[in-house]
Structure formats: C-alpha cells, structure tokens
VEXDREN-2710 file (C-alpha; in Angstrom, 1 decimal):
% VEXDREN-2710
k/r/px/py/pz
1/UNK/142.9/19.7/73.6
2/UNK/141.4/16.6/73.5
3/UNK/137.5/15.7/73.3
4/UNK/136.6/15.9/77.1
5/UNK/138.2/19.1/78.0
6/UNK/137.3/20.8/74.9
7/UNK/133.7/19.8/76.1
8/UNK/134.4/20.8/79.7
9/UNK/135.7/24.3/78.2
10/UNK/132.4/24.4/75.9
11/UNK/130.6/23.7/78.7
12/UNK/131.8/27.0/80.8
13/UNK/131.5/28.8/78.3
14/UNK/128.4/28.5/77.5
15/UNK/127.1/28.4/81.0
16/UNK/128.8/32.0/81.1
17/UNK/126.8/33.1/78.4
18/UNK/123.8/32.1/78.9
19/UNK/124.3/34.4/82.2
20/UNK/125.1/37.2/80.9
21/UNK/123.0/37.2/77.9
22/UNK/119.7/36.9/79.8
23/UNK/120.1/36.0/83.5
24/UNK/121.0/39.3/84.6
25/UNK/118.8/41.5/82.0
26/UNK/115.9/39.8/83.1
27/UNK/115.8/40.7/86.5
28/UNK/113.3/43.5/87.5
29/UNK/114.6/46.1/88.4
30/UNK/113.4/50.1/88.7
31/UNK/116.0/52.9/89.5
32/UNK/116.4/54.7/92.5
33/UNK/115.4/58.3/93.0
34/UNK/119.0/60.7/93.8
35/UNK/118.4/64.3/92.7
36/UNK/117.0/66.0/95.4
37/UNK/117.8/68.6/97.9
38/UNK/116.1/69.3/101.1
39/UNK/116.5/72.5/103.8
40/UNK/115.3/73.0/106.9
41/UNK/111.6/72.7/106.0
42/UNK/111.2/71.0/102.9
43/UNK/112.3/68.5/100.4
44/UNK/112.7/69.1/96.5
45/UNK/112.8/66.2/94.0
46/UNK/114.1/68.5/90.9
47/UNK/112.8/66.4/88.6
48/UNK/111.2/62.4/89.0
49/UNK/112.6/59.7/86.8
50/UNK/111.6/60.2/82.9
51/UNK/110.1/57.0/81.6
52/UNK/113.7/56.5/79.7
53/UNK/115.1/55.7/83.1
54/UNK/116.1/52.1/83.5
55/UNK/113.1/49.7/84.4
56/UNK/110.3/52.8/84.3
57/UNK/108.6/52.5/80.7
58/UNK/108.6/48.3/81.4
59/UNK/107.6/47.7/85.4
60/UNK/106.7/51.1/86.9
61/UNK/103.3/51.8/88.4
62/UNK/103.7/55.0/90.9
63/UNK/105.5/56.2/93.9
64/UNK/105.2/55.5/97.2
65/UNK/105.9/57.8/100.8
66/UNK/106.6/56.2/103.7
67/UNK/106.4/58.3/107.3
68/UNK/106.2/58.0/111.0
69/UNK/105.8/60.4/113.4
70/UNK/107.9/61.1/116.5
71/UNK/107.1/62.7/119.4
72/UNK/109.6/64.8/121.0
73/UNK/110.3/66.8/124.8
74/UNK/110.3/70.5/125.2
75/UNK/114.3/70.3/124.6
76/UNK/114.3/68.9/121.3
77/UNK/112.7/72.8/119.1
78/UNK/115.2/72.6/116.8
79/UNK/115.6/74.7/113.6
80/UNK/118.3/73.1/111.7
81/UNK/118.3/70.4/109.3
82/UNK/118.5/67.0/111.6
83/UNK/121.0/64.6/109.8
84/UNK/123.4/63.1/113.0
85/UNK/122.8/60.8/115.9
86/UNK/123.1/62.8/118.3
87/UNK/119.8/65.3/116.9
88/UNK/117.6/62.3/115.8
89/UNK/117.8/60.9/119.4
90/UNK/116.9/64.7/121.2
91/UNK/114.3/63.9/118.8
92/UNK/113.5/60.1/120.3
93/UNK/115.8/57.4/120.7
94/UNK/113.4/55.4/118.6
95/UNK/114.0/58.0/115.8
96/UNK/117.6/57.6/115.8
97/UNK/117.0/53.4/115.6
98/UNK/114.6/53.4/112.7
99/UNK/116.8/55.4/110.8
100/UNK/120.2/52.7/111.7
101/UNK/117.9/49.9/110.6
102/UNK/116.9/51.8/107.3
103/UNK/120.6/52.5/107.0
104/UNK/121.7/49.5/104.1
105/UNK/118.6/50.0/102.1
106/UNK/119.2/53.8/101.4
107/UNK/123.2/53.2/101.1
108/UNK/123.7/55.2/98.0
109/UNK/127.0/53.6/97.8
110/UNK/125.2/49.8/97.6
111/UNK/122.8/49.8/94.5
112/UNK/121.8/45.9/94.8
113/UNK/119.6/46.2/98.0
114/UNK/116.5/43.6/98.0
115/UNK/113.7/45.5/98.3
116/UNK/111.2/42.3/97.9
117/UNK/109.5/43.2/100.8
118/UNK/110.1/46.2/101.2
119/UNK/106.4/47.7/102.4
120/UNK/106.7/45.1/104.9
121/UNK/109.8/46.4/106.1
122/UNK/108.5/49.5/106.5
123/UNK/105.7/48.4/108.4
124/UNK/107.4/46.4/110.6
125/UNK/108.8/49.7/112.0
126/UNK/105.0/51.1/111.8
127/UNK/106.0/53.4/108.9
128/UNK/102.5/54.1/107.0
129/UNK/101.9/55.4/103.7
130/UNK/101.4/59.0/103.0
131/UNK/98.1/60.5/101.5
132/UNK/96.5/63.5/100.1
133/UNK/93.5/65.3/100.5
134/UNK/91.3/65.4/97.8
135/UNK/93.0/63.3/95.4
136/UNK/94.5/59.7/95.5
137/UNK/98.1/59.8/95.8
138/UNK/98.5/56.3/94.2
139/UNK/97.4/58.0/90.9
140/UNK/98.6/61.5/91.0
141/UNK/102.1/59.4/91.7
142/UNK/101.8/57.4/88.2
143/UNK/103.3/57.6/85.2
144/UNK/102.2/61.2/84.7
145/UNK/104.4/62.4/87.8
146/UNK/107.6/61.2/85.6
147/UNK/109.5/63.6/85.0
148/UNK/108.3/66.1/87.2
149/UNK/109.4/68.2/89.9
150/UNK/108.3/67.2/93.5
151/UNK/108.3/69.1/96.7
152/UNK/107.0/68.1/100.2
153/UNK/107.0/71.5/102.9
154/UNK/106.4/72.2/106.1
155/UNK/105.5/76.0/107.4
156/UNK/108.1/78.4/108.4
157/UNK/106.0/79.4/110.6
158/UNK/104.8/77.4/114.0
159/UNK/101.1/76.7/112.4
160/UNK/100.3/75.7/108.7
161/UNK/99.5/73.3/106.4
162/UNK/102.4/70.7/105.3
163/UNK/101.7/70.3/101.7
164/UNK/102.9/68.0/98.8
165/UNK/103.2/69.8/95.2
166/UNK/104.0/68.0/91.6
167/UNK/104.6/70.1/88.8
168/UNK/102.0/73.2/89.7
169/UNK/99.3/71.5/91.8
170/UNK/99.6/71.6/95.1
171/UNK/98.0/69.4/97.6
172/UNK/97.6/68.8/101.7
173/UNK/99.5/66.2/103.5
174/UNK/97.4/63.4/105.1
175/UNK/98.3/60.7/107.7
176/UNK/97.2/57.1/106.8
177/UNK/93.3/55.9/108.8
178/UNK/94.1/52.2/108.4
179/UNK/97.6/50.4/107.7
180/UNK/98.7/46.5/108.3
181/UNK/95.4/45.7/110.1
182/UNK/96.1/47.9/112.7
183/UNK/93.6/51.6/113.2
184/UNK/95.7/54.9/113.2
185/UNK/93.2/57.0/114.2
186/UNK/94.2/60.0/113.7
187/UNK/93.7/62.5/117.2
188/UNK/92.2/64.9/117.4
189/UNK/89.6/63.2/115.6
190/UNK/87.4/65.7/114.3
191/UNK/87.9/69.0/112.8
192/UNK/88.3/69.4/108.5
193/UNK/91.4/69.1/109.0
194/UNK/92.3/66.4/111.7
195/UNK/94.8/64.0/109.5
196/UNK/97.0/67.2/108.5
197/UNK/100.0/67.2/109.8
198/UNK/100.3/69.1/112.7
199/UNK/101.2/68.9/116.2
200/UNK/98.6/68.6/119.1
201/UNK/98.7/67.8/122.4
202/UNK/96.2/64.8/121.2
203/UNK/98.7/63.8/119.2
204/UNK/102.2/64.3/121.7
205/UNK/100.2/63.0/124.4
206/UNK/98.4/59.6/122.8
207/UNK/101.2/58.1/121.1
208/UNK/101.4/54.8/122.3
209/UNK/105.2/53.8/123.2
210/UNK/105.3/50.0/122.5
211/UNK/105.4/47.8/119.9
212/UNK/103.6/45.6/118.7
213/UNK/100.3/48.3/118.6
214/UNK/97.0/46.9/119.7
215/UNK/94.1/47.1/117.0
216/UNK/92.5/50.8/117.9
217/UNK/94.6/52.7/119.4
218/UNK/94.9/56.2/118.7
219/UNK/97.7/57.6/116.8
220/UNK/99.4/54.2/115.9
221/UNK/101.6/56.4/112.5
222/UNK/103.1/57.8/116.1
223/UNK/105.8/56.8/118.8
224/UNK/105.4/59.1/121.7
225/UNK/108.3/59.2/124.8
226/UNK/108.7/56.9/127.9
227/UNK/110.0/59.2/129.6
228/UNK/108.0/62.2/131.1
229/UNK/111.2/64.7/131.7
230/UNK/111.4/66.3/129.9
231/UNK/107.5/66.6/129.2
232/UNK/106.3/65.8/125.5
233/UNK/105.6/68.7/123.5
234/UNK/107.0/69.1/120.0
235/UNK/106.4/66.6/117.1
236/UNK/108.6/65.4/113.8
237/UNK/107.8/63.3/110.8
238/UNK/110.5/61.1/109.2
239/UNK/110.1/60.2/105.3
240/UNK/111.3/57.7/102.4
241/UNK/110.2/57.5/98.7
242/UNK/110.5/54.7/96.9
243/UNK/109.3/53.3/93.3
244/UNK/106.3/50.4/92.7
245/UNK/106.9/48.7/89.8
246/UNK/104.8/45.5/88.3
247/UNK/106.8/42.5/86.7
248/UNK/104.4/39.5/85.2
249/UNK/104.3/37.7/88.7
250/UNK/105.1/40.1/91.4
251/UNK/105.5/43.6/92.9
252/UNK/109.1/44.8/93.0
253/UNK/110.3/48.3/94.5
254/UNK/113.0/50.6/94.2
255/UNK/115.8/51.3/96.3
256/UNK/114.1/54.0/99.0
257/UNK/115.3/57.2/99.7
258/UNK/115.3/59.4/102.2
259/UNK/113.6/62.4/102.2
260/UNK/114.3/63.9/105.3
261/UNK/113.1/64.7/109.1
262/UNK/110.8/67.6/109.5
263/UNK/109.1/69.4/112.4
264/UNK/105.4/69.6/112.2
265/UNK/103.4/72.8/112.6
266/UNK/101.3/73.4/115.6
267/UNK/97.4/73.0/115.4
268/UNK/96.9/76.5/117.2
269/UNK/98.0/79.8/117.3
END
C-alpha cells in the first residue's frame, strides 16, 4: 500500500473512531418509561426508572404529565378501555388527531425520537402540565420518585376525586391555571375543589373549539364539540409522561409515553 492510500485508509479509520468512541456516548440521552399497565380507570407505573437507568444519575431532574381534556356527546359513556380510532373519535375527532400526531414520538418500536422540543410540542396541541394539590409535582416527581411505583385513578364511581399516588402518599389531581401565555381558567371557578378533575356542565359547556385560544378564556386545557347533536355532556382526559433531564447547556426529555384516556368523574351526585 503505498504512502497516500495508507494515509487515506488512516484517515477513515480514525474518523470512525473518533465516532464511536465519543460522538455517540456523548449525546444526552434519558430512557423512556415502558412498565406500566393501565385498566379501565387507572394507570400503574410498577416501578419508575432506578437512578442505574441509562442517562438518570447524570441528566435527570423529574417527571413531567402532560393532559388535555375532551369534551364528549351523550353517546360517547363508555366503560371500556379506549385504545382504537373508532372510540377516541365518539370521544372527539380532535381526540383521535392529537393522538395520530403524538403517534411517532411514543412508537415503542422507534427509540431515536427528538424530543428537543418536546413541551412545545405538546403545547402546540394545548396539552398542559399536570399538578397536585398541596404539594409541587415538579419536586415530589424528582429523583426521590425513582424507583417508585406510580398510579394515576379515576373513580369507579360517577363522582370522586381523580388522584395521583407515588409509593404510599397519595395526592389530588389538579388542572394547570396558566400555560404558554395563554389563562386556563379553570370553570367552575370557585369551590375547594374547582381544578379537580371532574366533569361539569361549566366545563362541557365552555370549552372553546378553535385553535389558536385567545388570552382568558375559560377552560383553554379543554376542547369542547362543534357540533351540538348530540348535545355535550360527558368529559375525558388524555395523558403522557415523559422525563426532564439537564445537560450542561440545555433541557433534554425522554421519549413520552402514553398513559392512557380516562373519563372524568361528575361534580354532583
């Protein structure tokens, strides 16, 4: 081989190296959450990443929920678990398109997603981060969480709490007050309890239908029905989960997953 090839081939080499020595393995990265099961009204994480898991114990900083609410017509009560087409547009037709567009990112098959922007994905589709009451979910989600068992449920019955428990402690679902500039406002808007969860004819019957939502209006975590037959009247939440992880310079997420589609509990009796 003479001098110039053998300096070509050098060159490759090298070059190939020097990729897989430290280009890859230096790209953030934190791992997805998969074991979990959900049923009819709730949705179990058997047990959160441990800090062993790859990317947790160098860039993690807590998990994040994202939902929306749907509103849905008197012939859309169901009781089963909602996982086709066909249910999630009973639901809303708008249901059915956020979940195509979220399709790719929650692939379990494709485990190189970018997730850059992924809150701003999210919001694009005026999904808004889930909080608790009594207790900020950013650091009840932190590193103590890991390894942990998580469960989000929704009442058998037709009124209730939803509720979000890690480990033991157990705390109340609460929708988002302010999100991307824009002013959920929560309706009804007073009561103890008026960010819970829970369906109300405030709530089926204020959701504004278009996009983008104006600054103030009421119930903007919501997308309520063009369509007045059949009349509004039941209400669903769609969720993800996803890591938040901090590298030197930036934010960098996980791949989301979904947690499932739930019905909401009535506000009365």
């Amino acid at each position: 081989m003479n001098g110039k090839r053998f300096s070509a081939f050098f060159t490759v080499v090298m070059s190939v190296f020097f990729l897989l020595s430290c280009g890859i393995e230096d790209i953030p990265y934190v791992d997805k959450i998969t074991t979990y099961y959900k049923d009819v009204n709730s949705v179990t994480i058997q047990r959160l990443p441990l800090p062993s898991s790859e990317g947790y114990s160098t860039y993690f900083s807590h998990f994040i929920i994202f939902y929306r609410i749907y509103v849905a017509g008197e012939n859309a009560n169901l009781t089963g678990r909602i996982e086709t087409s066909d249910l999630r547009s009973l639901i809303n037709p708008v249901l059915n398109s956020d979940y195509n567009s979220f399709y790719s990112l929650t692939d379990t098959i494709n485990n190189w997603v970018n997730t850059s922007n992924l809150e701003n994905t999210f919001y694009s589709r005026r999904y808004y981060k889930l909080e608790l009451a009594g207790v900020n979910i950013n650091n009840l989600l932190s590193s103590s969480s890991l390894g942990q068992s998580l469960t989000i449920a929704f009442p058998t019955a037709n009124t209730g709490i939803p509720t979000l428990t890690l480990g033991s402690a157990q705390f109340n679902l609460l929708r988002a007050v302010v999100g991307q500039g824009v002013s959920v406002n929560p309706q009804p808007s007073s009561g103890p309890g008026y960010r819970y969860f829970q369906n109300d004819s405030l709530l089926f019957n204020d959701a504004p239908t278009s996009f983008p939502v104006p600054s103030g209006t009421n119930n903007a975590d919501a997308v309520g029905r063009t369509a007045t037959t059949p009349p509004s009247r039941y209400t669903y939440v769609s969720m993800y989960i996803a890591a938040v992880g901090r590298d030197v310079l930036t934010t960098i997420y996980s791949q989301p997953s979904f947690l499932g589609i739930f019905k909401l509990p009535d506000s009365w009796n």
